[in-house]
FIVEX-618058 format. One record per residue: residue in one letter; x, y, z of N, C-alpha, C, O in turn. Coordinates in steps of 0.2 Angstrom, whole numbers, plus 5000, padded with zeros to 4 digits. Each point is the difference from the previous one (the first is absolute). Layout:
<sites>
AXYZXYZXYZXYZ ...
</sites>
This chain:
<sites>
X589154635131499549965003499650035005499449985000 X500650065004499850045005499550054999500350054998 X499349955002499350054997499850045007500049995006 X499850064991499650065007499249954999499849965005 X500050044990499249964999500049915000500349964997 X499350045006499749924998499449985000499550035001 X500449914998499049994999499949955005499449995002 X501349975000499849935006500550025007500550034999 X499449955005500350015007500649964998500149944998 X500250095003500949955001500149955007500549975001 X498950035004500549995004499249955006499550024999 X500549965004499449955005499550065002500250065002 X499249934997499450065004500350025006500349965003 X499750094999500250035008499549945005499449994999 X501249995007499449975006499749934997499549985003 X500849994991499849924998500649975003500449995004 X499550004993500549964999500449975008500549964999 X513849304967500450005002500749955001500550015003 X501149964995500349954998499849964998500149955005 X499550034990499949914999500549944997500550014995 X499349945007500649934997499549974995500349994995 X499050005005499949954996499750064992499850065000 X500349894996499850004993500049944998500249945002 X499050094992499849964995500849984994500349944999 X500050114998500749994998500449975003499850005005 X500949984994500349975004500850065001500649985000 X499350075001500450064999499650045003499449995001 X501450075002499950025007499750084999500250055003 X499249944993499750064998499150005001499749955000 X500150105001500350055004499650035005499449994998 X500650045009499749985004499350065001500250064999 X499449945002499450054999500250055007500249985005 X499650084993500050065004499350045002499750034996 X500249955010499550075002500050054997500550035000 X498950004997500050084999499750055003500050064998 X499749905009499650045004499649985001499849954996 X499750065012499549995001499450004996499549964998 X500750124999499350024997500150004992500550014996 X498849975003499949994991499850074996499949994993 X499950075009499950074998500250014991500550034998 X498949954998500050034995500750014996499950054996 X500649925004500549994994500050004992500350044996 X499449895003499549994996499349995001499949965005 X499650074992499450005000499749954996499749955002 X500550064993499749924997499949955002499549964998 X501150025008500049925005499350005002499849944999 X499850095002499449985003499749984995499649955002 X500250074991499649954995500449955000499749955001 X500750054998500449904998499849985006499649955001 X500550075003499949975008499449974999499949945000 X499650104999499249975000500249964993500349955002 X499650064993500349944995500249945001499749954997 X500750045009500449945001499549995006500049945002 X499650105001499549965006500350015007499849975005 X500850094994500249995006500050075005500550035002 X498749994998499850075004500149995009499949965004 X500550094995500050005010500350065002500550034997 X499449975009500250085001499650064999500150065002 X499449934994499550084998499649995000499749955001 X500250125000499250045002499749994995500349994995 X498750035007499750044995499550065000499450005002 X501150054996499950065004499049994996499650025004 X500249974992499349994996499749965009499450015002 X500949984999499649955007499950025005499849975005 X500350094995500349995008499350065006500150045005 X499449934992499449995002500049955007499649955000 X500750065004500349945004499350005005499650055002 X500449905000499349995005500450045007500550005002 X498850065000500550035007499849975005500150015006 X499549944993499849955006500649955002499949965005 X500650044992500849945002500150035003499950065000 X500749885004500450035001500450044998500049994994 X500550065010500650044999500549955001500149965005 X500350044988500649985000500750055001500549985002 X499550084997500450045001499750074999499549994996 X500650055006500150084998500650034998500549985002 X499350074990500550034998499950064999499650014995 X500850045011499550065000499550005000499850034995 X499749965009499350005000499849974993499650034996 X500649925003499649964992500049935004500549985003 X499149984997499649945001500349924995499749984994 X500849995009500049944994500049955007500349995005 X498849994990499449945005500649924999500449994995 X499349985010500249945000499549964993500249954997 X499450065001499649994996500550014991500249964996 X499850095004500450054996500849965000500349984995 X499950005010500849975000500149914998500549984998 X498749965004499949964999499549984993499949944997 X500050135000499649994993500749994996500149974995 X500450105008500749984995500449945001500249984995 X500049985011500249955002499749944993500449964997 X498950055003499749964997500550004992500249954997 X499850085002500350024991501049975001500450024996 X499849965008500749985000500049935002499949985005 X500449994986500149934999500349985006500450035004 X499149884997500449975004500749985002500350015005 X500049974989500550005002500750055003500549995002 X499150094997500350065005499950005006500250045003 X499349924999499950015006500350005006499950025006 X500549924991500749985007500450075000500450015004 X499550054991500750055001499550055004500050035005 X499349984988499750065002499749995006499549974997 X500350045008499750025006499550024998499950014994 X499550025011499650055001500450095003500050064999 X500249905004500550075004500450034994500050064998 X500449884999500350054994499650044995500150064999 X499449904999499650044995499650055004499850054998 X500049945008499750075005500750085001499850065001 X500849914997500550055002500150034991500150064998 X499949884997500150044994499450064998500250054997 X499249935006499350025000500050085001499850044997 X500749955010500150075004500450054996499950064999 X500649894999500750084998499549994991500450004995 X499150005004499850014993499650065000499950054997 X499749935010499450065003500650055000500050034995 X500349985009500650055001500250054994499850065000 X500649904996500050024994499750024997500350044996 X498949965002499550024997499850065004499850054996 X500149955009500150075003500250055001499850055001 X500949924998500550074999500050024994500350054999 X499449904995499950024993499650055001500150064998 X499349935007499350045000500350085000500050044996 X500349945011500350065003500350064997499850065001 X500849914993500450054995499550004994500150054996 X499449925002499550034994500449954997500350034995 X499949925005500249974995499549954997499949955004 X499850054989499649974999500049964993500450034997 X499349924999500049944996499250014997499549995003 X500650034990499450004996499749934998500449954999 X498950044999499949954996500349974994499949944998 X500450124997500350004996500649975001500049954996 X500650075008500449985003500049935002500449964997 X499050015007500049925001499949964994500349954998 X499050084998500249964993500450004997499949974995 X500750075004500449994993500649955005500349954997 X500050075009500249945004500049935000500549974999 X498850015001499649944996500149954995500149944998 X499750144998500349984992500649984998500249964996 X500350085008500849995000499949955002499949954996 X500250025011500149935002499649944996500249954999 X499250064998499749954996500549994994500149944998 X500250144999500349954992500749995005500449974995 X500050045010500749955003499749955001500449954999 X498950025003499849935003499949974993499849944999 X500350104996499649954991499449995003499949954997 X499450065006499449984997499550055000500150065003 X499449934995499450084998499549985006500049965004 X499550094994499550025006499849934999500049975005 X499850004991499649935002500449965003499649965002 X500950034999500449965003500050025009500049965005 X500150104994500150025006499350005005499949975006 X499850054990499049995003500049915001499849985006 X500449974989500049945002500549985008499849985006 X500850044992500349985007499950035007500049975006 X499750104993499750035007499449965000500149955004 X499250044994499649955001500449945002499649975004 X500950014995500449945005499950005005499849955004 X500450104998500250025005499550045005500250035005 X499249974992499650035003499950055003499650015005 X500950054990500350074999499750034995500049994994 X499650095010499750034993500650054998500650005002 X499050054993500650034996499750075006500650025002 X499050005001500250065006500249985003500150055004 X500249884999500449985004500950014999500550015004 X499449974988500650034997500150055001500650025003 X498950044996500350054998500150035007500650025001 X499149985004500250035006500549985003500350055003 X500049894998500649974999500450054996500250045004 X500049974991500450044995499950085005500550035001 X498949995000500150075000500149985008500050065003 X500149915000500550015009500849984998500650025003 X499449954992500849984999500350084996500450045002 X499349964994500350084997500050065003500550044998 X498949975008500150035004500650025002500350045000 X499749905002500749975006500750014996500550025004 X499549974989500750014997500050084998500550035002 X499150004996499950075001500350055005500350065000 X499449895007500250035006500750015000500350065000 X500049854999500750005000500650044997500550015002 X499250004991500450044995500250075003500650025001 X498950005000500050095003500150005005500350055002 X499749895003500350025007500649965001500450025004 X499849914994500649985002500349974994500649995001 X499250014994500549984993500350064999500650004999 X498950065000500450064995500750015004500450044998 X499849935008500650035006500649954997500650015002 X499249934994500449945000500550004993499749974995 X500850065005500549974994500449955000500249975005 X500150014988500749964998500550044999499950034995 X500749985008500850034995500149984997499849945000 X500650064994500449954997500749985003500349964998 X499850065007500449965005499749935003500349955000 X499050065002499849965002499849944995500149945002 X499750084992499949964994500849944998500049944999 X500450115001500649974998500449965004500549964998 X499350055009500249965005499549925002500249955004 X499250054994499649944999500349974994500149945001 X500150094994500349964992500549985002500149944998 X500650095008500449984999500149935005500349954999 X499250065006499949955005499749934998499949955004 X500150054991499749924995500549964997500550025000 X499549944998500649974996499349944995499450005003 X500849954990499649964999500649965001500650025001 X499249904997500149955002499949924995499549994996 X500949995004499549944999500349915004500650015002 X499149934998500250005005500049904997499750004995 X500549935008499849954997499949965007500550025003 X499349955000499749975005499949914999499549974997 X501150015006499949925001500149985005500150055004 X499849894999500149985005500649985005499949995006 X500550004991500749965002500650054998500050034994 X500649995010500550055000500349974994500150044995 X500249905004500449964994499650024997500349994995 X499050025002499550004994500450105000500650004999 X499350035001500150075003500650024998500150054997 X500649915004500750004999500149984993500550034997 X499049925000500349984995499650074995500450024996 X499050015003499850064996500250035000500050044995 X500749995013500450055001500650004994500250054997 X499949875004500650004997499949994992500550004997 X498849984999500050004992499950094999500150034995 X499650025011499750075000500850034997500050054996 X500749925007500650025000500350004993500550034999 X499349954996500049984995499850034993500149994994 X499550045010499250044996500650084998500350035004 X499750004988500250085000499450045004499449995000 X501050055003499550065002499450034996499650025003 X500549984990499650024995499349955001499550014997 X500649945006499549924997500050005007499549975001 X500750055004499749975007499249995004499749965004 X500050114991499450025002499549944998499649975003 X500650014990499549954997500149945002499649964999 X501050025002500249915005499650025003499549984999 X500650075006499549995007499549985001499749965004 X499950094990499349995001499949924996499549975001 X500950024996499849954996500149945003499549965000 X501450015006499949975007499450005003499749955001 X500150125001499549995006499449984998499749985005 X499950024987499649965000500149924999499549965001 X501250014998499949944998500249975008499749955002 X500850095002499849975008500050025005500349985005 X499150094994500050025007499549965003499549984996 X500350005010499549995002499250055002499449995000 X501050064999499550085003499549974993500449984995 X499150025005499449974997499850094994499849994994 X500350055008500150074995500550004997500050034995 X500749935006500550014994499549984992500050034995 X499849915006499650004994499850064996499950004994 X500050035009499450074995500650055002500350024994 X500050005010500650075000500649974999500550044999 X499749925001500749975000500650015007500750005000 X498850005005500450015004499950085002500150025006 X499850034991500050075000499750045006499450014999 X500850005007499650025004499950105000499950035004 X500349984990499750065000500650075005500649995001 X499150045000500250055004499649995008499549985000 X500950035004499950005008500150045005500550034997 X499550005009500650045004500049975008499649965001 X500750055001500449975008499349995003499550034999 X500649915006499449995002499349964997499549985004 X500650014990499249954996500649934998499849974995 X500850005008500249934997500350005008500250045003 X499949874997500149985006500650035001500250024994 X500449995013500550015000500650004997500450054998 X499749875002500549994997500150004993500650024998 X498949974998500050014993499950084999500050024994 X499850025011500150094998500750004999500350014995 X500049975013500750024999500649984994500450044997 X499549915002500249974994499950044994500550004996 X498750035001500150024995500250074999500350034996 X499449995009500450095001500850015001500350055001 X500049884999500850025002500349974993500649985000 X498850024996500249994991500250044997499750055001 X500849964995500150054994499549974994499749955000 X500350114995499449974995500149964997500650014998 X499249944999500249944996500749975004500650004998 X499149985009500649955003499649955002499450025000 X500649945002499749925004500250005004500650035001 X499049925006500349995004500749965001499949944999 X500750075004500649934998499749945005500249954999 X499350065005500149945005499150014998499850054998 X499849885004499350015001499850035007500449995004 X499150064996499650025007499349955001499550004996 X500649985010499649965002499550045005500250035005 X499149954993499450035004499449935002500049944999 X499850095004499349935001499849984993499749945000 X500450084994499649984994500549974997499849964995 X500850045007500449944997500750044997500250045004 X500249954991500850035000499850054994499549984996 X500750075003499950054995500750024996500550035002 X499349964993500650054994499750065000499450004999 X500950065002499750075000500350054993500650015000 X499250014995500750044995499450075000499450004999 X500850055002500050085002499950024991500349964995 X499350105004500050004992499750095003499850025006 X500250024988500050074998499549985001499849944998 X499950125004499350015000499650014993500450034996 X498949965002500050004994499650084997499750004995 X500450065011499550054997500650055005500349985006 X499850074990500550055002499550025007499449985002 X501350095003499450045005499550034995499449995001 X500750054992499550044996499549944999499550035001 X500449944998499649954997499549985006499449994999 X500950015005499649975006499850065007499749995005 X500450074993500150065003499350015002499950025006 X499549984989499250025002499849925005500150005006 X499949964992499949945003500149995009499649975003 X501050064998500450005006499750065002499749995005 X500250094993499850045003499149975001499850045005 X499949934994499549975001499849975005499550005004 X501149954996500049955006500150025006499749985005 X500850074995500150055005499450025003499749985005 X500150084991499450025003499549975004499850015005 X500249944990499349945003500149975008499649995005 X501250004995500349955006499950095006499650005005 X500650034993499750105004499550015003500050015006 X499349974990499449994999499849985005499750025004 X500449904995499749965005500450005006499749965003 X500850074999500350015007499650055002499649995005 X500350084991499550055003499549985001499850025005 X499849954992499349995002499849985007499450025002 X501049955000499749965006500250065007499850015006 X500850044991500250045006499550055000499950035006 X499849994989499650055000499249995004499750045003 X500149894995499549985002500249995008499550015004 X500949984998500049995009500250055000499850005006 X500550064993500050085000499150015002499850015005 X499949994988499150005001499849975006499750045005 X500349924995499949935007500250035005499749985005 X500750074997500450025008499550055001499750005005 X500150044989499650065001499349995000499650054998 X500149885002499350004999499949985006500449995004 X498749994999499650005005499749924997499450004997 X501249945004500049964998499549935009500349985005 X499350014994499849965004499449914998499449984998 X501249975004499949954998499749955005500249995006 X498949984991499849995006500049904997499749965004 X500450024991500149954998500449945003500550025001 X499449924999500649965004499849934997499549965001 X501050034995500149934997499849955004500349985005 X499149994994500049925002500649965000500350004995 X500049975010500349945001500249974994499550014996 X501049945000499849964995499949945004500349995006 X499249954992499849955001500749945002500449974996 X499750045012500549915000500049934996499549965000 X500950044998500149954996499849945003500250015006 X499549934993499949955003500649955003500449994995 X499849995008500549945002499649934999500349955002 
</sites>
């Protein structure tokens, strides 16, 4: 990815510039996890679906950045310039409804560790050909299913040109570039570590009613069932009465999990299952009383071994990025002269 030559600036002109209880299902899965502050180039494609879907925010356009030097200064990075003009023109492009999370201060501070980044891309010669942003493009266009007309129609939605595109692409590639050579290439998986996330998992599958005696009596037709046929009672009970609104379609099946993503008492419960055992007693959560029965996993460690080494990485990944960039951020001539308006008091 990394080129000695290029034909476009990688980087802004110099001097412009967490446990939850509720679910939609009625089962105690599973609770979403931070993966970091920062969103740094993992997937690159995310940003055409993103514009696809209409949901642009957070980005530059290095094609723009033509910035009026008669604005204000909203911050200094390293003697580069990002106008308050320049920080209120991107403000503009993030849907209303992010506006309760996104701030100006937020997008003034991603703003920053992006200039950052792109500078240190400058610094090491690391650079992003045109070549390089178009066949990116093309990749994420045939993952999104639609062709250049399609793409040209929804940008026109959104009243997004394609040099807006493309510069967007070559600051984000830069930036994965960067990362690759200077903090990915340091990052491995063991297969200790691989085999120790496989082993950390158990699947599950699970029947959800309402009432202890409703729960006792499945335990006890469940007692009856040979072990060769218990898989298929279950799934077959938990669509006919579970209340969990997805037995219909999985039969109760809640897949693979690990410590941590199901509420407490139904983890404890099902990790203190042998395989194809149920629970003897129901465990009772806010969602109502649960039959639990523990099942083999359905994909050996070899089968699942690239998958998990993947995950791994990724989950690696986005821990470093954020250390790296405040690594960047300690050693820069960062100066912030912007200050959030008040939000408006609510009427009494």
């Amino acid at each position: 990815m990394a080129k000695k030559k290029h034909t476009r600036k990688a980087h802004p002109a110099k001097k412009s510039h967490k446990k939850t209880s509720k679910h939609t299902s009625h089962h105690p899965k599973k609770k979403k996890k931070d993966m970091g502050e920062y969103v740094f180039g993992v997937v690159v494609f995310i940003v055409l679906i993103a514009i696809v879907a209409g949901l642009i925010y957070l980005s530059s356009k290095s094609g723009e950045f033509r910035i009026d030097r008669q604005g204000k200064v909203a911050a200094t990075v390293n003697g580069e310039d990002i106008t308050t003009a320049y920080l209120d023109d991107q403000y503009g492009r993030v849907p209303a409804e992010y506006r309760t999370v996104i701030t100006k201060t937020t997008l003034l501070n991603q703003t920053i560790n992006e200039v950052i980044l792109l500078q240190e891309a400058e610094s090491k010669g690391i650079a992003v050909s045109e070549e390089d942003v178009t066949q990116e493009i093309e990749n994420a266009m045939a993952t999104a299913g639609i062709s250049a007309d399609d793409l040209d129609e929804r940008l026109a939605e959104q009243n997004i040109t394609r040099e807006y595109l493309e510069d967007l692409y070559l600051k984000q590639l830069t930036i994965n570039a960067l990362l690759e050579a200077v903090v990915f290439e340091k990052i491995s998986v063991t297969e200790s570590d691989i085999a120790e996330f496989y082993d950390s998992r158990i699947r599950a599958m699970h029947i959800l009613v309402e009432s202890e005696p409703e729960a006792m009596s499945i335990i006890d037709d469940l007692k009856r069932v040979s072990l060769g046929d218990i898989e298929d009672k279950f799934s077959e009970m938990a669509t006919e009465l579970s209340t969990d609104p997805s037995a219909e379609v999985n039969g109760g099946d809640l897949g693979e999990f690990g410590r941590g993503q199901m509420v407490p008492d139904f983890e404890k419960a099902a990790f203190a299952l042998e395989e194809y055992a149920f629970t003897a007693e129901p465990v009772q959560t806010q969602f109502g009383y649960h039959v639990i029965l523990r099942l083999p996993k359905e994909q050996s460690l070899d089968e699942q071994y690239s998958a998990i080494e993947e995950l791994l990485l990724t989950q690696k990944k986005a821990q470093a990025v954020p250390l790296y960039v405040d690594q960047l951020r300690s050693k820069s001539e960062v100066e912030i002269f912007f200050e959030e308006a008040p939000a408006a008091s609510a009427e009494v």
